[in-house]
C-alpha positions as CSV (number, residue, x, y, z in Angstrom):
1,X,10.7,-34.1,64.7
2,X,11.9,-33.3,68.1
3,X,11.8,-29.8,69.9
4,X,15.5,-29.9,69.6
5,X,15.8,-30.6,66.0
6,X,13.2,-28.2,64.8
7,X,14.0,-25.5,67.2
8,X,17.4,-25.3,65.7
9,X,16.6,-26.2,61.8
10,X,13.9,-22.9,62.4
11,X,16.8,-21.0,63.9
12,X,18.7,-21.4,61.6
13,X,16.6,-20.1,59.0
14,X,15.6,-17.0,60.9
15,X,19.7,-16.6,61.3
16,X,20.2,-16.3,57.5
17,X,17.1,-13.3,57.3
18,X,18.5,-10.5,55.7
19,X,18.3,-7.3,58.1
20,X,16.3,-5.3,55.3
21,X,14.0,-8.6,55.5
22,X,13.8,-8.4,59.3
23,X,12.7,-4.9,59.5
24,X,10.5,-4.6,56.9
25,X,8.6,-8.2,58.2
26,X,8.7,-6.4,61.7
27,X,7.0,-3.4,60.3
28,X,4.4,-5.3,58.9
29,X,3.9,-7.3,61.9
30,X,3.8,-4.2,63.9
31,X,1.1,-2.7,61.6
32,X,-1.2,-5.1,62.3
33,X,-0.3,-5.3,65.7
34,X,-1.6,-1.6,66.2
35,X,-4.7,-1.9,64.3
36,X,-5.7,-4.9,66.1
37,X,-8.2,-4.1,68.9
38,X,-6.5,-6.5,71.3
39,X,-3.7,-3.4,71.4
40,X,-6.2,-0.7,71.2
41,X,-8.0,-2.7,74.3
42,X,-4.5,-2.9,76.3
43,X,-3.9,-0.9,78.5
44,X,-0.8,-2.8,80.2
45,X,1.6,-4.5,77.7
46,X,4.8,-6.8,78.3
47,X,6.8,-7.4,75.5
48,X,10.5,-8.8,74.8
49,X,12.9,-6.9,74.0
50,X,14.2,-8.3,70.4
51,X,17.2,-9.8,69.8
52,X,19.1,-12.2,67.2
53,X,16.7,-11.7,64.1
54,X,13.2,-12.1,66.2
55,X,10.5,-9.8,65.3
56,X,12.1,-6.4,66.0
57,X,9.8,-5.0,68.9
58,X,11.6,-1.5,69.7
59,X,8.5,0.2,66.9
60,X,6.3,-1.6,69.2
61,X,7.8,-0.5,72.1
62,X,8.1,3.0,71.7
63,X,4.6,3.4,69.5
64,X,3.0,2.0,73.3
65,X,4.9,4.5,75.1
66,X,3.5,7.5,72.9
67,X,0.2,6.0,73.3
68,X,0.5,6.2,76.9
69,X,0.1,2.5,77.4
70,X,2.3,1.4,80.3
71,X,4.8,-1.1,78.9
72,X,7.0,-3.9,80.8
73,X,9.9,-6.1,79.5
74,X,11.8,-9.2,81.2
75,X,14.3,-9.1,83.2
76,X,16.1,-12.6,83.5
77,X,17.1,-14.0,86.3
78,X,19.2,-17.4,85.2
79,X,19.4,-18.5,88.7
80,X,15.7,-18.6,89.8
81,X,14.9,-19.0,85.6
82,X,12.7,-16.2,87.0
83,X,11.3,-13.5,84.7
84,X,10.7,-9.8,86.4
85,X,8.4,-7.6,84.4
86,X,9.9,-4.0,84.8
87,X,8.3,-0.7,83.5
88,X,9.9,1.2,80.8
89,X,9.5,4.7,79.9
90,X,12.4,5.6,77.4
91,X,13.8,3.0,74.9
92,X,16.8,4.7,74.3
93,X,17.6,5.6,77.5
94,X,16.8,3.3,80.3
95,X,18.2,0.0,78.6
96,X,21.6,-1.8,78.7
97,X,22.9,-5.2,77.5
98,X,22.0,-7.6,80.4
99,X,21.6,-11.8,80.5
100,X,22.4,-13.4,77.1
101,X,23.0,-10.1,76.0
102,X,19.6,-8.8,75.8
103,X,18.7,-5.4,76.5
104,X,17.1,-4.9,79.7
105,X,16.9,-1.7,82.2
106,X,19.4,-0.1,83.9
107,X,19.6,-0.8,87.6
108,X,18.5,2.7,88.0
109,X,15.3,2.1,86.0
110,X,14.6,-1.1,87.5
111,X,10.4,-0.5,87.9
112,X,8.8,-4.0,88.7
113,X,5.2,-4.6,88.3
114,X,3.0,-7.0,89.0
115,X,2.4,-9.6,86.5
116,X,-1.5,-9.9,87.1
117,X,-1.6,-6.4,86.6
118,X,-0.3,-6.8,82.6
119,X,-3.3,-7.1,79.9
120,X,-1.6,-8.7,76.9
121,X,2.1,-9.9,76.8
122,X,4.1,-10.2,73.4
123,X,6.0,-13.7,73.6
124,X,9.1,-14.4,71.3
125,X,9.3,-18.4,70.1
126,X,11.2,-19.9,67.8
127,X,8.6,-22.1,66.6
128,X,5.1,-21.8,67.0
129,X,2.0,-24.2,65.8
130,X,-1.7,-23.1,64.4
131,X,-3.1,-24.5,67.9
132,X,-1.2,-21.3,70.2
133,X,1.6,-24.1,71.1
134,X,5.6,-22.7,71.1
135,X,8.9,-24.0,71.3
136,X,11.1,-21.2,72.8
137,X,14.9,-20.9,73.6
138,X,14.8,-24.2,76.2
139,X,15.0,-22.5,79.4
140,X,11.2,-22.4,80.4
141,X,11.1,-18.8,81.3
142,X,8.0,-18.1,79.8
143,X,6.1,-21.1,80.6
144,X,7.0,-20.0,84.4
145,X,5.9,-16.4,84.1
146,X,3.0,-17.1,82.5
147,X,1.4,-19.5,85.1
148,X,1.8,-15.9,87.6
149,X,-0.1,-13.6,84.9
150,X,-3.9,-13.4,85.0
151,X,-5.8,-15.7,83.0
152,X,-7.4,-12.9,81.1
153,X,-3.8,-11.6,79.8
154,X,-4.0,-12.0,76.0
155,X,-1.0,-14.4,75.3
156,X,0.4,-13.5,72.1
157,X,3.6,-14.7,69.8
158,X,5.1,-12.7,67.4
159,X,6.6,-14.2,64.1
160,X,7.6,-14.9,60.7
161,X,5.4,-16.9,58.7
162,X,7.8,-19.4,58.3
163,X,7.8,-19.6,62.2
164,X,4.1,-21.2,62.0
165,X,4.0,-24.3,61.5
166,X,0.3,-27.1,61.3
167,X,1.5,-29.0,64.6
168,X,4.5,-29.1,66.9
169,X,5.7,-31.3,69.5
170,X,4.7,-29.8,73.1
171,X,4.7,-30.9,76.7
172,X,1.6,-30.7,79.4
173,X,2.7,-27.6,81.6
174,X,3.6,-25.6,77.7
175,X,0.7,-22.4,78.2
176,X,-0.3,-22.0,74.0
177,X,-0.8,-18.7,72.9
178,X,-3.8,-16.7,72.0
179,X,-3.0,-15.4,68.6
180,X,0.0,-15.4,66.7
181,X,0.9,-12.3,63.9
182,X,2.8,-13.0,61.5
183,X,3.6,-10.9,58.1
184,X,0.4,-12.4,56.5
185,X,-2.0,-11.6,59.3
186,X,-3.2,-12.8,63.0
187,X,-3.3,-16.4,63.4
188,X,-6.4,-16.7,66.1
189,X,-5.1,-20.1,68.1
190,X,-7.5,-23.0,69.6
């Protein structure tokens, strides 16, 4: 099947989730997430904001802050396709709807940091394979910013199980992920 064809038939399917489903998947994902030692190594996380039924990463977000981690999301740029990691420090304060509608921060809490200064970057997908490969949204903005992150920055994709599939159709310059959590565990790629 084509990236087209799945990306949308997997869409789909993460469309009809029922919130309750979403947030309880995205607690378990988070779980595991903070009792894996790739977070409890971290020092410097970059993670999506969720949005549309993706793994819900505002638990994550926050439970990084508290831990004193120092936490970055996206900002978009849809003319470069550039993404901008920026600092956050307060969930509910410093964000406001920005490119497709995502949350990203206020102009006043614009922070950028440098992306070979980030440890491990959460990575949203709307397919992913067993091997690290992902088929995102279609605009590359991820395969981009992660070609400017150190090669030591843990690469990881957060998902529903029935996100992860055996194989999936990819191109050269796609960067695969290190491990993928889903609701039944962490998925350690190759």
């Amino acid at each position: 099947m084509k990236k087209f064809h799945l990306r949308k038939s997997i869409l789909e399917k993460r469309r009809e989730l029922l919130s309750n489903d979403v947030k309880y998947k995205s607690k378990v994902i988070s779980k595991i997430f903070f009792e894996s030692e790739m977070y409890m190594n971290a020092n410097s996380i970059m993670t999506y904001v969720s949005y549309r039924n993706e793994v819900i990463t505002k638990y994550i977000i926050q439970r990084c802050i508290e831990d004193k981690k120092i936490v970055s999301i996206p900002i978009t740029n849809t003319k470069s396709k550039v993404l901008t990691p920026s600092v956050l420090k307060d969930y509910d304060k410093e964000l406001t709807q920005g490119t497709y509608g995502i949350l990203e921060p206020k102009q006043e809490y614009i922070r950028p940091i440098n992306p070979l200064s980030i440890d491990l970057i959460l990575i949203p997908g709307s397919v992913f394979s067993n091997s690290g490969h992902r088929i995102g949204y279609g605009g590359g903005y991820y395969d981009r910013f992660l070609i400017r992150t150190k090669e030591t920055a843990l690469k990881i994709g957060l998902a529903y199980k029935f996100q992860l599939l055996d194989t999936i159709p990819y191109d050269k310059h796609d960067i695969p992920m290190d491990y993928i959590i889903t609701e039944d565990g962490i998925v350690l790629c190759n």
